[in-house]
N, C-alpha and C positions, 0 to 999 in steps of 0.2 A: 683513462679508464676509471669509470666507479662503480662501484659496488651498492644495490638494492639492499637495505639493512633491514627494513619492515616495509608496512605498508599504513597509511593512515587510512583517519575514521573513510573517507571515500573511495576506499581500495587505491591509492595513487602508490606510488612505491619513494619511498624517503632515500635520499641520500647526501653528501654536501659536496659543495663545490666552494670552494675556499673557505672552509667551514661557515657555510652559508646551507642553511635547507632547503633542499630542492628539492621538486614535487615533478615525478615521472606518472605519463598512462603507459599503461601496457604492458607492468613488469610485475615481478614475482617476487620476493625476497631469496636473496641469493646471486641474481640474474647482474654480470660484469657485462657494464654496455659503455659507450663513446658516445657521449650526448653534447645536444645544441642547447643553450638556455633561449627560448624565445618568449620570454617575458619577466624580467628582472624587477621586483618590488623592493621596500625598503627592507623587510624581514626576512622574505624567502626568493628564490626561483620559481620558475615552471619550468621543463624541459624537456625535451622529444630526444626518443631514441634513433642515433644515426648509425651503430651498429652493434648488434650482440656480439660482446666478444664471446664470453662464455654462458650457456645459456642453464640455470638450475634446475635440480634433479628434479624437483617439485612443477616446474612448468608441465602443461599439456596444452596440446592442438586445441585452439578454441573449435567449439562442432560450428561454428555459425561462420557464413562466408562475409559478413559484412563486419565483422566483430572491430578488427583492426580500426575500422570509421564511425562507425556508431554511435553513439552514446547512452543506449540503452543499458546496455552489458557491462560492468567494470570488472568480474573475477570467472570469466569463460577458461582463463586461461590457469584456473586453479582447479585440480580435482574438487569432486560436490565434497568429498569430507573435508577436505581442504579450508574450501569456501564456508563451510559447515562450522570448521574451527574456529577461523577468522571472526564470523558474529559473535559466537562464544565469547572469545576473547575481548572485543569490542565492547558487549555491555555488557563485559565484569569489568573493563578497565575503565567505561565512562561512567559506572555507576559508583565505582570506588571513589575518581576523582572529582564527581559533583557532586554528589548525593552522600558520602562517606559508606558506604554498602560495601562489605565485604563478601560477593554470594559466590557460589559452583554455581553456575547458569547451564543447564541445559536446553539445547538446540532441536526441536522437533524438526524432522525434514520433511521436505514433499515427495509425495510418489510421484508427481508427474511433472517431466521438464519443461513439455507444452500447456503452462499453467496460466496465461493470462486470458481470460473472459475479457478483456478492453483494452482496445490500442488502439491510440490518436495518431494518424496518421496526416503530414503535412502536405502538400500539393505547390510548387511550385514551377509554373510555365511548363506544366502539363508532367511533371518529372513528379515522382510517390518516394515518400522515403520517411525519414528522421533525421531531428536534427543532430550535427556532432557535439559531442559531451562539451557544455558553456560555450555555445554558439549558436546563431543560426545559418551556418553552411548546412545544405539539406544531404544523406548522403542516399542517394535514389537506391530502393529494396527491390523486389517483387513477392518477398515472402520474411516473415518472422518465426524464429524454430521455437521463444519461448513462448507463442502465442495457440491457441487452439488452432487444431488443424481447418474447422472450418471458417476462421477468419481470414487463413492461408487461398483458401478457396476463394473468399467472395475479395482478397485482392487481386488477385488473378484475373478478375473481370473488371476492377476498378476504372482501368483507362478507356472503357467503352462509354462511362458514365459521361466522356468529354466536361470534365472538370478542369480550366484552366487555370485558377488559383485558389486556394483555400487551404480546409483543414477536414477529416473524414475520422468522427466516431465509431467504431466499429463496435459491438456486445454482442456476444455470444450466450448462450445458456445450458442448459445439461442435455437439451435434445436438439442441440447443432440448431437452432433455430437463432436468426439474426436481426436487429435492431441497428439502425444507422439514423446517424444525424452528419449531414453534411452541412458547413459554414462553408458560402460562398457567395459570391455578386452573381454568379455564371450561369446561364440558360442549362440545367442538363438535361441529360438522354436517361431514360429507366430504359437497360439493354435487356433483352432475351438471358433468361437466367434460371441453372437449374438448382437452387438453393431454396433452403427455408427463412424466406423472410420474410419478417413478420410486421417489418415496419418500414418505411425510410421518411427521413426528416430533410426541409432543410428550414436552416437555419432557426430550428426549432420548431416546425411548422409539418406539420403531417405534409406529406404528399404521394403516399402510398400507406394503406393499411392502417396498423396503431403504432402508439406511440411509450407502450409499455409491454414487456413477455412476460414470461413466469421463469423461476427459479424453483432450484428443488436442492435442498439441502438438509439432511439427514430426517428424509422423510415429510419436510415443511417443505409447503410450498409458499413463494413468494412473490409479488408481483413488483416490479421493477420500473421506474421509468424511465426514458431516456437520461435525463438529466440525476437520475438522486445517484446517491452513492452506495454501491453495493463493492465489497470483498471483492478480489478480482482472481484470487486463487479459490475451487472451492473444494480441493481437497484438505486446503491447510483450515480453509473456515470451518468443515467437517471436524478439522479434531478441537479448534477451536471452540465450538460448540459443549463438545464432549466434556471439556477442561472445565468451564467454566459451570456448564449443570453439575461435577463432580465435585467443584468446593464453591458454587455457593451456599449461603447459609436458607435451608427450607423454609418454606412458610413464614416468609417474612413481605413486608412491602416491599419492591425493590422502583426503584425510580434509574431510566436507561436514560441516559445521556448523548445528545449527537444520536438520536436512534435510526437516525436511516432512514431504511422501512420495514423497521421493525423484530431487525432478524434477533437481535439478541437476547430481547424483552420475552420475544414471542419462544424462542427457546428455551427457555425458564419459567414459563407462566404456569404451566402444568403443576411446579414444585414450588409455585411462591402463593400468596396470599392475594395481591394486588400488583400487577406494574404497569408503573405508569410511565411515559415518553415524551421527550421533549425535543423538537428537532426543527431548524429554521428555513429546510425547503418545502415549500408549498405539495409540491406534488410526492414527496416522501411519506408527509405525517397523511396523503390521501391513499396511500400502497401502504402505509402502516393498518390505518384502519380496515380496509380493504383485507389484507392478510390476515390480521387477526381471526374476522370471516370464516374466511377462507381455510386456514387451521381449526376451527371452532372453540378457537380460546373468547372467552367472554369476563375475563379479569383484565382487560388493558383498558388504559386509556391514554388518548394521543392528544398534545400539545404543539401550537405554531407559534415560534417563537426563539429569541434567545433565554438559554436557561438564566442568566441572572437578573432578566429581567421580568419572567413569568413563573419563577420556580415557587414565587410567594401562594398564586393561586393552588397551590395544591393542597386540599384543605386535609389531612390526612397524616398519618407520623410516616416518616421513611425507616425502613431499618437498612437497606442496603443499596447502593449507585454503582450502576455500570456505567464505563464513562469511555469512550471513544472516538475520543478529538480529534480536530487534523493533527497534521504535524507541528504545527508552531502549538500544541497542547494547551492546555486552560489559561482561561486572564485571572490577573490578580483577581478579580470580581467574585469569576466561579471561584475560585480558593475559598473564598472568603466565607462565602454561602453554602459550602459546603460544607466548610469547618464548625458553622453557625448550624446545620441541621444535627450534625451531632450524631451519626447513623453507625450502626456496628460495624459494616465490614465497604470496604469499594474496591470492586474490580475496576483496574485500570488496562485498559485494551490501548498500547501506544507502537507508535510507528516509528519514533524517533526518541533514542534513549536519552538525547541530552535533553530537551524538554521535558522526557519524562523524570529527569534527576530534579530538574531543576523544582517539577512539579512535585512532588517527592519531597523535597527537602523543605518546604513551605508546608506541608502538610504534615511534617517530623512529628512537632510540639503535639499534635492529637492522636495521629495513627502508627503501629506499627509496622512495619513491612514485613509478613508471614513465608512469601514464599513470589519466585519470580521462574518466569519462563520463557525461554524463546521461541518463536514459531516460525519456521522458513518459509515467508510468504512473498516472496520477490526474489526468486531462486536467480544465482549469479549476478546480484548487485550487489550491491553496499548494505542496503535497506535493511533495516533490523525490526519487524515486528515481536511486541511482548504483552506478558500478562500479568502484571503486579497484583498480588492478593496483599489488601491491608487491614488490618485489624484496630478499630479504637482501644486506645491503650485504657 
């Protein structure tokens, strides 16, 4: 018998087996189980639960009937404040031990459990599902609970589409209205369907309607395309929003980074002087421009491109960069370049705290770290989205 002592950075739950660390799914901290080790490295374990002996106070019923196989979901089976905790603690503890940051981090939640706007859904010999967490076993669905409800819907008609092997983009938007892109070899069927949609792709190739919606978040509208990247939660992008018009610095230039299409720039533009955007998908910086339009902001201007290799054309002083990278966060390059403009203040919009330390502690020497916050935007993962406010020292 052992005993779950915590959980690590990917909700796994820790414990040892010949004083050896082994890495459990599916437990809680607390939770005395009877485990198999089914992958033995030179460091650590992996190990699956073969029976709860005693199960902790802190467990609940995951709501989702697929949870058990999934790989979507890592902490269904922790109450929301629980799991609420858990981030808390995660990037106070990663940012102490990479970054030397000693902060109180507070955790914004979401109000809505069915918060994802897009989900990739797999296709394997006619079988819909996801795959299981660091696999490709698919575990066949018919419906997602953290997904919007009308995603839920247009799966429910998915197997008339006669897809026999691929992969299915699903985007939703605030008025239940849907956008698909299907990757596939396969002849399909468009079935009878009483849905809003607005589009369907394959393999990036219109074959029904368009191949972009609109969005609407905190009164901006925004046009979208299949492929750019937009927030996938948008109640948490709503306060997101809010955060970040609240401390940045006014009437300054601000230069957005990784802009998308445009939502962050464009949420700011009213209170800044100039901002300008920089973003390396084609059909983004074209839904950026597009948007700005569309809002009637006429201080943006949009760039295509990598930032450290076009950020020189901006002929103009920066005072302030919003920055919103993926997850493996800025190259040495952007540091570099950024450190070289020399700008008052940079919002850091990150998705992964250790990237974000690492990025962080490379930027120490010029800026200092004002104020940090967490935003539950990938509600019952692991996933930590944050807002680092930094100030030139």
């Amino acid at each position: 018998m052992y005993e779950i002592i915590s959980l690590n950075d990917q909700g796994q739950g820790i414990t040892y087996i010949d004083n050896k660390i082994t890495f459990v799914d599916k437990v809680v901290v607390g939770d005395i189980v009877e485990l198999v080790i089914v992958k033995e490295y030179k460091k650590y374990n992996i190990a699956k639960v073969t029976k709860f002996v005693n199960k902790s106070k802190s467990r609940v019923d995951a709501f989702c009937p697929f949870y058990d196989e999934c790989g979507g979901c890592q902490l269904q089976n922790l109450s929301y404040d629980d799991a609420i905790n858990y981030k808390k603690k995660k990037l106070e503890n990663i940012l102490k031990k990479f970054a030397n940051l000693d902060k109180d981090i507070e955790v914004i939640k979401s109000d809505n459990i069915s918060y994802r706007n897009k989900v990739t859904l797999r296709i394997i010999d006619k079988k819909i599902g996801f795959y299981k967490y660091n696999s490709n076993d698919l575990v066949e669905i018919n419906k997602c609970l953290i997904a919007n409800s009308v995603i839920n819907d247009f799966i429910s008609i998915l197997k008339e589409f006669n897809i026999n092997n691929g992969e299915v983009i699903i985007r939703s938007n605030y008025n239940n209205e849907l956008l698909i892109n299907i990757i596939s070899k396969d002849k399909i069927t468009i079935p009878k369907y009483d849905l809003k949609i607005v589009g369907i792709l394959q393999n990036n190739k219109i074959i029904y309607g368009e191949d972009h919606f609109m969005e609407l978040i905190n009164n901006k509208f925004f046009e979208v395309s299949y492929d750019s990247f937009f927030q996938i939660n948008r109640d948490i992008t709503s306060k997101i929003f809010d955060y970040i018009r609240d401390n940045i610095l006014k009437k300054k230039n601000v230069l957005d980074l990784y802009c998308g299409v445009g939502t962050l720039g464009i949420n700011v533009a009213d209170i800044s002087n100039k901002v300008y955007g920089i973003e390396c998908v084609e059909n983004a910086v074209l839904n950026s421009i597009k948007n700005s339009k569309i809002n009637k902001v006429n201080n943006t201007k949009y760039m295509l491109g990598f930032a450290d290799k076009i950020i020189d054309k901006i002929d103009d002083n920066i005072d302030v960069i919003i920055i919103d990278p993926p997850r493996s966060g800025l190259t040495n390059k952007e540091i570099e370049v950024i450190k070289n403009m020399n700008v008052e203040q940079i919002i850091y919009v990150s998705c992964d705290p250790i990237t974000l330390s690492r990025d962080l502690k490379l930027l120490n020497d010029k800026y200092e770290v004002k104020t940090i916050k967490g935003f539950d935007m990938f509600l019952y993962t692991y996933h930590c989205e944050s807002i680092t406010i930094l100030e030139r020292k």
